[in-house]
C-alpha positions in Angstrom: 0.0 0.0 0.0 3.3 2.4 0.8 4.0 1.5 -2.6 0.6 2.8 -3.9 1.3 6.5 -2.8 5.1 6.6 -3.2 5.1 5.3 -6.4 4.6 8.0 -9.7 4.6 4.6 -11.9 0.3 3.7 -12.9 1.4 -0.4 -12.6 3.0 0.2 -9.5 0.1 1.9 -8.2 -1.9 -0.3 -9.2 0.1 -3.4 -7.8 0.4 -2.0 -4.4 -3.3 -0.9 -4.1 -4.8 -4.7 -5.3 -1.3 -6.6 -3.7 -2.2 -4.5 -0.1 -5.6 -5.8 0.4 -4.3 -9.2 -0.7 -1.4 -9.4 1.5 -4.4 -7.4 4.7 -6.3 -10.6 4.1 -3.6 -13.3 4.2 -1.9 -11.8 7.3 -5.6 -12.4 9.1 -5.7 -16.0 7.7 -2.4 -16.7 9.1 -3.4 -15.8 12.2 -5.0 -19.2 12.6 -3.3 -22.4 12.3 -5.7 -24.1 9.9 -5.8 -21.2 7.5 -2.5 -20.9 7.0 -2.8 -23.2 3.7 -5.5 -20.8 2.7 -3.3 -17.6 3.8 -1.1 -18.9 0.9 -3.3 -19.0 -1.2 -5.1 -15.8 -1.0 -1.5 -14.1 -0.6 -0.3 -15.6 -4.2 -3.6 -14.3 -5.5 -3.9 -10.9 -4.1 -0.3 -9.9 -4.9 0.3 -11.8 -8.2 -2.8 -13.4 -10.0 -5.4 -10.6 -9.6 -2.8 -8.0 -10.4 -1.5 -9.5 -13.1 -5.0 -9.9 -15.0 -5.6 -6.4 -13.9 -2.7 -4.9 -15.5 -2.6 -6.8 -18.6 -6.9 -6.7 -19.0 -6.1 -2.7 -18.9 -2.5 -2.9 -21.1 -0.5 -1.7 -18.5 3.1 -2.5 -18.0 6.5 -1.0 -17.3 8.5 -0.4 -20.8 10.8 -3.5 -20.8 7.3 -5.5 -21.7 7.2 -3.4 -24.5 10.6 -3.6 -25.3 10.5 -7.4 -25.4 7.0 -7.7 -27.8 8.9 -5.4 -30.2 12.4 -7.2 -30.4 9.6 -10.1 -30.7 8.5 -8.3 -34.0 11.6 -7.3 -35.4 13.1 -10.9 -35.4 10.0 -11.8 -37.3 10.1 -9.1 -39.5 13.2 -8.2 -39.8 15.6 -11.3 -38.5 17.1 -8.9 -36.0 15.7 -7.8 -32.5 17.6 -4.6 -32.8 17.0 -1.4 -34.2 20.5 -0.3 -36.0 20.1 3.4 -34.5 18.2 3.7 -31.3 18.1 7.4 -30.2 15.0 7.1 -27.6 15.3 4.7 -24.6 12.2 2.6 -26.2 14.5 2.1 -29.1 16.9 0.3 -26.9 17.0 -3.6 -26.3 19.0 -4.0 -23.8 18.2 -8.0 -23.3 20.2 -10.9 -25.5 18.7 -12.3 -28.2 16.5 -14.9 -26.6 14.4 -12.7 -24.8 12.8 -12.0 -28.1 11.5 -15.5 -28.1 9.1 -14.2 -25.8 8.1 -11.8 -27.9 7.2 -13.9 -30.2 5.1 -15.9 -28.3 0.9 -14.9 -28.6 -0.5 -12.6 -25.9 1.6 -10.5 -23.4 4.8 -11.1 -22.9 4.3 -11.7 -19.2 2.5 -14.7 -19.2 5.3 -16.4 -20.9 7.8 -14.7 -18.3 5.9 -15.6 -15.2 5.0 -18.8 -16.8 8.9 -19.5 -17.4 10.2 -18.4 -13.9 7.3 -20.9 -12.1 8.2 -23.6 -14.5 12.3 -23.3 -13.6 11.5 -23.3 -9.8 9.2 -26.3 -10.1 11.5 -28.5 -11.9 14.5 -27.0 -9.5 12.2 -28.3 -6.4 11.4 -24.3 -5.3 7.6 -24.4 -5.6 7.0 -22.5 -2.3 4.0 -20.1 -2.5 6.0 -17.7 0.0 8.6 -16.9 -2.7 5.9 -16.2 -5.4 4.2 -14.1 -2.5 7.2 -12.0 -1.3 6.8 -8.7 -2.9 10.5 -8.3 -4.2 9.2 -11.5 -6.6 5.6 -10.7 -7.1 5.8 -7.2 -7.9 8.3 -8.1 -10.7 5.6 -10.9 -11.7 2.6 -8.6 -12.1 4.3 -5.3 -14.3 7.6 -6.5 -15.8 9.3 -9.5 -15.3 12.6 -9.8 -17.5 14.8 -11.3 -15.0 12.1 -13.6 -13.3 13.1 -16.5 -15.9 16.9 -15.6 -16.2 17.2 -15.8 -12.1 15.0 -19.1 -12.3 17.0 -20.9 -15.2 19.9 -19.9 -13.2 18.5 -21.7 -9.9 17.5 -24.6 -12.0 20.8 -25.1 -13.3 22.7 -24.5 -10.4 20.5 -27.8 -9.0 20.9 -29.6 -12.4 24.8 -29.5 -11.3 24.7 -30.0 -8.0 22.4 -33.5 -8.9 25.9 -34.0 -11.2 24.3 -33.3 -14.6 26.3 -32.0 -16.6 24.9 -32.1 -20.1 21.3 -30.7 -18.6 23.3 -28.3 -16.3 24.9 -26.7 -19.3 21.9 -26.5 -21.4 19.8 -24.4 -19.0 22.3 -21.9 -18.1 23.3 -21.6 -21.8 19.9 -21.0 -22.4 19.7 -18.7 -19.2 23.2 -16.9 -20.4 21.0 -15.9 -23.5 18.3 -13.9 -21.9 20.9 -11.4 -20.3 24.3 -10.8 -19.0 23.1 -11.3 -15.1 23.0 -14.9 -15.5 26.8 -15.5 -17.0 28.3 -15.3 -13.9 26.3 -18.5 -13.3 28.7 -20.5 -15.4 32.0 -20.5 -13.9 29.8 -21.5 -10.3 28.3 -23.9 -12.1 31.7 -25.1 -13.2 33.9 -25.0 -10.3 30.5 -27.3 -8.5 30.7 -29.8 -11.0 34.4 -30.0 -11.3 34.6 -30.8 -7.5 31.7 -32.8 -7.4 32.0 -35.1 -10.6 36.0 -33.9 -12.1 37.7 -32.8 -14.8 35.5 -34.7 -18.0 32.3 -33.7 -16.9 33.0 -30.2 -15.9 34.3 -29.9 -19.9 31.5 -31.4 -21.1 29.5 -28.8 -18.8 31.6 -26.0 -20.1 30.8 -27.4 -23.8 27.5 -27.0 -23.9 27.0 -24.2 -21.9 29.5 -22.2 -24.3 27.8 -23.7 -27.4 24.1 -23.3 -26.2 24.8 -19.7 -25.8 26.9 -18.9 -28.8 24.3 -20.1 -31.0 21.9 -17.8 -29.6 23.7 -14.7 -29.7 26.1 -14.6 -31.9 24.2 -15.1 -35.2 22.2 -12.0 -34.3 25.6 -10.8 -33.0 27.1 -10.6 -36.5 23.9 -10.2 -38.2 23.2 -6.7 -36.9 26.5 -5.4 -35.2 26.0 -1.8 -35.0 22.7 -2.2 -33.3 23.7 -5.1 -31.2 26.8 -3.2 -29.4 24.8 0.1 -29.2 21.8 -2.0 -27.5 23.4 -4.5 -25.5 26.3 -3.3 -24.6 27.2 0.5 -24.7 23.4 1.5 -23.4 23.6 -0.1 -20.4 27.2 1.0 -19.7 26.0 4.2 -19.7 27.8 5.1 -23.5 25.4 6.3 -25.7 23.7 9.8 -25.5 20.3 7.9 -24.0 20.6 6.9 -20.6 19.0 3.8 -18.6 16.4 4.9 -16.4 17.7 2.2 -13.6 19.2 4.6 -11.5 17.8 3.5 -8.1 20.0 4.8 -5.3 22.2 2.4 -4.2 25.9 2.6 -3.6 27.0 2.3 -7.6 24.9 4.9 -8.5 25.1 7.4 -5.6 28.7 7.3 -6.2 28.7 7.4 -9.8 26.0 10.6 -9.3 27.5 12.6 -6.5 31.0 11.9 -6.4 33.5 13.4 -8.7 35.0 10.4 -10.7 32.7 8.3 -8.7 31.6 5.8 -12.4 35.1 5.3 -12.2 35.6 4.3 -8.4 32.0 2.2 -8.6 33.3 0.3 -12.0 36.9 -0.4 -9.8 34.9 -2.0 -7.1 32.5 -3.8 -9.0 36.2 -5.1 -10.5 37.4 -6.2 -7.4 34.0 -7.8 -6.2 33.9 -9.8 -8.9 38.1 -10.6 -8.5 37.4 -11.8 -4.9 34.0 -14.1 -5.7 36.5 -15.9 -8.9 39.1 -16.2 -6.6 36.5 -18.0 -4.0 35.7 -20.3 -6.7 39.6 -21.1 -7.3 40.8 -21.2 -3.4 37.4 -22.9 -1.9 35.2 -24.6 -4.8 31.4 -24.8 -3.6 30.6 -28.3 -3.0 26.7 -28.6 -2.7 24.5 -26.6 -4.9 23.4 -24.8 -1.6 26.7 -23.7 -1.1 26.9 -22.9 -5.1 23.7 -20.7 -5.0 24.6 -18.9 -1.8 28.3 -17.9 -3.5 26.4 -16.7 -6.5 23.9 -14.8 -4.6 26.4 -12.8 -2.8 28.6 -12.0 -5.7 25.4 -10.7 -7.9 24.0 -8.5 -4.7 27.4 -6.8 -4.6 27.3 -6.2 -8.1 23.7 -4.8 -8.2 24.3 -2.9 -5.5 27.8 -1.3 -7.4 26.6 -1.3 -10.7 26.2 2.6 -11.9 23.2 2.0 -13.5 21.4 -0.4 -11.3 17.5 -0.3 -9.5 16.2 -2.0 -6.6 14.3 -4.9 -8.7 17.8 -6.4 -9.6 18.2 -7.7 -6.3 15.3 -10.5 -6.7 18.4 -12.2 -7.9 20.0 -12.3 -4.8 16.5 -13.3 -3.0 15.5 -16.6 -5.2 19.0 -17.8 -5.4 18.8 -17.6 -1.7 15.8 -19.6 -1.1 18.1 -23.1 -2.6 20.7 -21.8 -0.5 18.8 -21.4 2.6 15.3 -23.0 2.2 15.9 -26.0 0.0 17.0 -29.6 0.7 18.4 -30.0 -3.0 18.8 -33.2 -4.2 22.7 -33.8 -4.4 23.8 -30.7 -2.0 25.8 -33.2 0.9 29.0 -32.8 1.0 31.4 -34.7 -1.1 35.2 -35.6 -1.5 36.4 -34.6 -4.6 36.1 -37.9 -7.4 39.2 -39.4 -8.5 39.8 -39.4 -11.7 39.5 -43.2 -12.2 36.1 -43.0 -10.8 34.5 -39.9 -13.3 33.5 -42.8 -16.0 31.1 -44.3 -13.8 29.1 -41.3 -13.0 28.9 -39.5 -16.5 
C-alpha cells in the first residue's frame, strides 16, 4: 500500500493498491493455524494473480514489456531484434537475443515470463507459495518481469549440477546466459560445483554445452546486426550512448557514480574487485553442494547490483530466489562430497 502512494509509476500503483488488500487478508488467515494453507493461497492471489490480470486486461506495464513484444517483432520481420540506430530509450534492447523469443510468443509477454520463472522453480524443487508471495518477486511478476526466468534458469541449473548433470546443467544456463548478462556469472559457479563434485571430464563437457548453447543464440544475431547489437546490448547499459538507462535507483554504484566526482570510475573499480574476490573464492574454496553454489552466487550478484552505476532496486530479486536453494531447500545432491578421483569420473557421467 506504501508503494501505492510513493510510487509515480500507474502499474506500481496499481500493484500496491490490489497486492495491499491481498497481502491485509492473508496476514488475518495466518493468524489461525488451519488457514495458513489458505493464507497462501489468498496471498499468491492478491499480490500476483489478480494484479497480473488487472494490468494486462487494462494494457499496462513497465516499458521492458514493451521492449521485449517489439524485439519479438523485429526478429520476425526483420531477422534482427535490434533497431540499427536507437536514439530514444524505447529504441533500446538491452536483453540478448533470446528474450525476443518471448516476444514472439501470442499474448503478453508476461505470461510467458511468469510462466517460465514458475516452470524453472518447479523443476528445481522451489515451488513454495511464500517466494511467489514475497513482494520483491511478485511485484516483478505482475508489471515486468525480464529477470524472473533468467534468475529461475539460473536456480534450475545451479541444481541440475549439484544433482551431477552436466549435459542438462549446461543446457539451461546456456539458455539462461542468452536472456541477459546477469546470468553468465552463473557459469563458472556452475563449473567450479561440477568439477569438484564429478572432475575434470564432466566439468568440460558442462563448459561445452553451456559455451555452445549460448553462442548459437547470440552470436548469429551478433554478426547479423552489429551496430545495433553493441549500441543495445552493450554501450546502453554502460552508460555510453547519448540515451541513458532509467535504472538509477540509489544504491551505492549509483550514488557514487551521481554525486561523487569520478565516482563511475571508483563504482566500476569495485564492482572489478568484487567480482576478483567471488572468482578467486571459486579457485581457493570450490562450492561443494548446490546450496553452497547458490549462496556464492547470490552474494557476488547482490554486490554487483548494488555497485553497478546504472542499477535499481528490482535487480536484487536475484540475490532473494537464489537464496531460497541456498537457505530453504533440501536439493537433491547438496551433501558434502570428497572430490572424485579421476578413475572414478566414468562411472558417474
Amino acid at each position: 500500500m506504501a508503494l501505492a502512494l510513493a510510487s509515480d509509476l500507474g502499474p506500481h500503483r496499481v500493484w500496491g493498491v490490489v497486492a495491499g488488500a491481498g497481502y491485509a487478508v492473508a496476514a488475518v488467515l495466518a493468524c489461525g493455524a488451519r488457514s495458513r494453507p489458505a493464507a497462501r493461497v489468498v496471498a499468491v492471489a492478491g499480490a500476483v494473480v489478480v494484479p497480473l490480470v488487472c494490468l494486462v486486461t487494462a494494457g499496462l506495464g513497465q516499458l521492458e514489456v514493451a521492449v521485449v513484444e517489439r524485439s519479438g517483432q523485429l526478429l520476425l520481420t526483420t531477422g534482427s531484434p535490434y533497431v540499427t540506430a536507437p536514439t530514444a530509450v524505447a529504441d533500446f534492447n538491452p536483453y540478448l537475443p533470446g528474450m525476443a523469443l518471448f516476444g514472439v510468443l501470442p499474448g503478453d509477454a508476461r505470461w510467458w515470463l511468469g510462466g517460465a520463472f514458475v516452470a524453472a522453480l518447479a523443476a528445481a524443487g522451489l515451488h513454495r507459495a511464500w517466494l511467489l508471495a514475497c513482494p520483491l518477486v511478485a511485484l516483478p511478476l505482475t508489471v515486468g518481469g525480464i529477470d524472473l526466468p533468467v534468475v529461475g534458469l539460473m536456480c534450475l541449473g545451479v541444481a541440475l549440477a549439484g544433482q551431477g548433470r552436466p549435459g542438462r546443467a549446461g543446457l539451461v544456463l546456456g539458455a539462461a546466459a542468452a536472456l541477459k548478462w546477469t546470468a553468465w556469472p552463473a557459469l563458472p559457479v556452475a563449473l567450479a560445483l561440477i568439477a569438484v563434485r564429478r572432475g575434470g571430464r564432466p566439468a568440460l563437457r558442462y563448459a561445452a554445452v553451456a559455451l555452445s548453447t549460448a553462442t548459437a543464440a547470440v552470436l548469429p544475431f551478433a554478426l547479423a546486426n552489429p551496430s545495433g547489437f553493441y549500441r543495445s546490448v552493450i554501450a546502453f547499459p554502460l552508460g555510453l550512448t547519448d540515451t541513458t538507462s532509467p535504472a538509477a535507483s540509489p544504491l551505492p554504484g549509483h550514488l557514487l557514480a551521481t554525486y561523487l566526482p569520478g565516482g563511475r570510475v571508483i563504482a566500476l573499480a569495485l564492482l572489478a574487485v568484487s567480482a576478483l574476490l567471488i572468482a578467486v573464492s571459486l579457485v581457493v574454496r570450490p562450492p561443494g553442494t548446490a546450496r553452497v553454489a547458490a549462496a556464492r552466487l547470490a552474494l557476488g550478484l547482490g554486490l554487483a547490483m548494488a555497485l553497478m552505476p546504472a542499477t535499481r532496486f528490482g535487480y536484487l530479486v536475484y540475490s532473494l530466489v537464489l537464496g531460497a536453494p541456498a537457505y530453504r531447500m533440501s536439493l537433491r545432491g547438496s551433501t558434502t562430497v570428497t572430490p572424485l578421483a579421476p578413475s572414478r569420473e566414468k562411472a558417474l557421467v
